[in-house]
N, C-alpha and C positions, 0 to 999 in steps of 0.2 A: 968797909967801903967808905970812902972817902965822901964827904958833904959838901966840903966848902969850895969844890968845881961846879956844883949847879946852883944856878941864877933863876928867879921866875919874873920874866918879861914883864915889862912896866907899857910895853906896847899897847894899843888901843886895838880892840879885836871887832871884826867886823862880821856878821852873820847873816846867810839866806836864809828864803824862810823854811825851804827844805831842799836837801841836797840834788831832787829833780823834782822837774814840775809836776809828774802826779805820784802817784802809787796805788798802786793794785795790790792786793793781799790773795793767796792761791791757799785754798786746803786741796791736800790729795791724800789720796792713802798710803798709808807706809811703805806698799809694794809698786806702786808707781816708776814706773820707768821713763812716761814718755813724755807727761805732760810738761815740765819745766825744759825739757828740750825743742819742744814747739812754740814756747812763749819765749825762749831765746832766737829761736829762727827768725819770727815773725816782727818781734817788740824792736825798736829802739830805743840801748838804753840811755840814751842823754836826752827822750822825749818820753820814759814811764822806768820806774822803777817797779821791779815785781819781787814780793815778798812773801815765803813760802813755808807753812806749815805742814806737818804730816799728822794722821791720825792713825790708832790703831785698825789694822780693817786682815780678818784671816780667812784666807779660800776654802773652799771652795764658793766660788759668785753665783750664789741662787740669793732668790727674794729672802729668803731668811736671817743670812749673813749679812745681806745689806742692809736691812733694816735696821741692824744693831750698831750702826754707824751715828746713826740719829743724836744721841745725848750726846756725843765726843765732839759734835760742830761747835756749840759756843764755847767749849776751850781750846778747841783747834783755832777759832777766828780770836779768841784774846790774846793769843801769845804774838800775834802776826803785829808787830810796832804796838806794845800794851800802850794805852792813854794817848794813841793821837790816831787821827781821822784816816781813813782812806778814799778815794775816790772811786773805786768798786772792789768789788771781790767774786772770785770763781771759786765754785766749788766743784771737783775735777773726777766726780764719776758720775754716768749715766744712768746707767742701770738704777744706784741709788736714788739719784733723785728721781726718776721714776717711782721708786718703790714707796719711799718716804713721803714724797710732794714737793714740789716746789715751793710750795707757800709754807712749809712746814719748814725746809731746809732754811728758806728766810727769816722765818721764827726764830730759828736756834741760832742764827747765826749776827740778827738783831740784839738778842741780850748783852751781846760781848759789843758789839758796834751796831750801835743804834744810827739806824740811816742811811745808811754805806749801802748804794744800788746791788742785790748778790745775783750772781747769775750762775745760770746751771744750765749743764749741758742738750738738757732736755726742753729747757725754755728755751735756749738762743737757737737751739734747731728751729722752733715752733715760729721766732721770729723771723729766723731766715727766711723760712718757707714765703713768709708774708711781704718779705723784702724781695723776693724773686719772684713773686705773683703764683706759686705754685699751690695745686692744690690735691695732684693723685701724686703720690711716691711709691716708689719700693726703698726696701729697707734690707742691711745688710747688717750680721751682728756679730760679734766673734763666739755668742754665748751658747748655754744650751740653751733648748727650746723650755725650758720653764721660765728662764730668765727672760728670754728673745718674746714672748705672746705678750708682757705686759708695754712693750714699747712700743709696738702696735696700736695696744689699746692704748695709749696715750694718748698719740695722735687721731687715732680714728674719734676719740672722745672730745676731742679739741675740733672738729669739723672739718680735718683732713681726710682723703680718700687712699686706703692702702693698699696700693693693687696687688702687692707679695712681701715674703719676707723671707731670704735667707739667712740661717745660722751655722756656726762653723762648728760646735758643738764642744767648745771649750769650757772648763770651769776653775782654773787658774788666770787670774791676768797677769802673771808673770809672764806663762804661756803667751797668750795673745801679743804681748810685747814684744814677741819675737818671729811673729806670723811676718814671711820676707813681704818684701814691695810688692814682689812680683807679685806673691798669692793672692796680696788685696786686688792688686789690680786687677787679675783675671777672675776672681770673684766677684768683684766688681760687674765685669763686663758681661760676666754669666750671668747676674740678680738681674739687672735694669730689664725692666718689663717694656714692650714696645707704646703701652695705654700710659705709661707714666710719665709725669711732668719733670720729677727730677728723681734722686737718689740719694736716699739718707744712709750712712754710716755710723754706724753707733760706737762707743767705747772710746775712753781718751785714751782707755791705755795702747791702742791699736793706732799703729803708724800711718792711719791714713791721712792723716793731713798733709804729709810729705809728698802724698801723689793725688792731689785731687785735681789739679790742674793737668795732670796726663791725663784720669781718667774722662773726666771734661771730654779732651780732645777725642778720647775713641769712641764716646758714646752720644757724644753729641748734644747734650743735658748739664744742666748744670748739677752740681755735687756738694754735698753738704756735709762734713764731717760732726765730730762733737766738738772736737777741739777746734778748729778751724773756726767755728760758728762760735765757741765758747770764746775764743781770744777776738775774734771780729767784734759780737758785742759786747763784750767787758770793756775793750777801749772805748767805742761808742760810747758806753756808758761810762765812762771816766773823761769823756770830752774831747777825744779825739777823735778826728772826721776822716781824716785824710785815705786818698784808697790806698791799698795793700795789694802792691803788686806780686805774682808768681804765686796766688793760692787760692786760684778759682774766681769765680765771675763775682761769689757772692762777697768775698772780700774789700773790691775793688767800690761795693752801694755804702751810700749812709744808711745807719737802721728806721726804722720806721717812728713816726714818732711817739716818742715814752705814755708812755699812761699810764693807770692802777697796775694793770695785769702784767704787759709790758716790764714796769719796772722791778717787779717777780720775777722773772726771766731770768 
């Protein structure tokens, strides 16, 4: 190969301080399907950049399986940009962070990025909630019912009221990734209790984010997904206010404002 065709520039090179003004950092599970296609829906990329790690995680999704996700968060969040900062991070299952904790999951996900707002599915619902004034829900889930009783008890342990809870009785979230629009939706419309203030959806890997703003329209309440509520406040928490049109009412509020607990979330 010949050498003495290349030259290296004596030009003065000029540098941003980062290629876009923030960045988000996303762990999901290996078998994830759904979530980096709703934070491409939703994001704009020339106002956040989002950077995505995967961890090991093998079905069947009962409490057991999820739990063993735990130790894999701080080297799922170090590989996400190693040695420079982020502006928040999602961590993209429910069930888990039910299972594990929220405060836990920020623990692990602290060692690798100290500081970095983390949010989970299971907080930025709990936020919603507070950002929409709501305080009885029903609850829709694609799981079985061993996985589906501690989401529940999440909430009802956090000072919400739950007036039902259905489950689809899956235990692949492959599976669930593939549950049509439609299904959600009319499950959807079958769950929502007439005593309830709004309706929670559980599972990021469950396309309901894609239809929360129909469901909205037929039932009359607003709608809260994992993901919808995971990508609303993680920008919130990365400094972005602006409302989010076409993905339900609660998209379109600023979050409530930050605190200890909040910033767990």
């Amino acid at each position: 190969m010949k050498t003495d065709i290349v030259s290296q520039s004596d030009m003065p090179l000029a540098f941003d301080d980062r290629p876009v003004p923030r960045r988000i950092g996303l762990v999901l599970l290996a078998t994830d399907h759904t979530t980096e296609r709703d934070f491409a829906r939703i994001c704009q990329p020339d106002e956040v950049g989002v950077y995505a790690n995967r961890i090991a995680y093998e079905n069947p999704t009962t409490p057991e399986n999820l739990s063993l996700m735990r130790p894999r968060l701080t080297e799922g969040a170090a590989l996400i940009l190693p040695g420079e900062s982020l502006d928040a991070l999602y961590y993209s299952c429910t069930a888990a962070s039910v299972v594990i904790g929220d405060e836990a999951v920020e623990a692990a996900v602290h060692v690798a990025k100290p500081g970095v707002p983390v949010i989970t599915p299971s907080g930025a619902a709990r936020t919603a909630f507070q950002a929409l004034g709501v305080r009885r829900i029903s609850i829709l889930t694609p799981y079985l019912p061993e996985t589906s009783a501690p989401i529940a008890g999440y909430f009802q342990a956090r000072g919400l009221d739950v007036a039902n809870l259905t489950c689809l009785g899956l235990d692949d979230d492959r599976e669930m990734a593939r549950v049509s629009l439609a299904t959600i939706v009319t499950a959807a419309c079958e769950t929502i209790s007439t005593d309830a203030d709004a309706l929670f959806i559980s599972c990021t890997g469950l396309r309901a984010a894609e239809v929360a703003g129909e469901i909205e329209r037929r039932i009359g309440k607003p709608v809260v997904t994992s993901n919808q509520a995971g990508i609303w406040l993680t920008l919130r928490r990365a400094g972005i206010e602006r409302p989010i049109e076409g993905h339900g009412r609660l998209t379109q509020l600023p979050s409530p404002p930050s605190n200890a607990r909040a910033a767990r979330a």
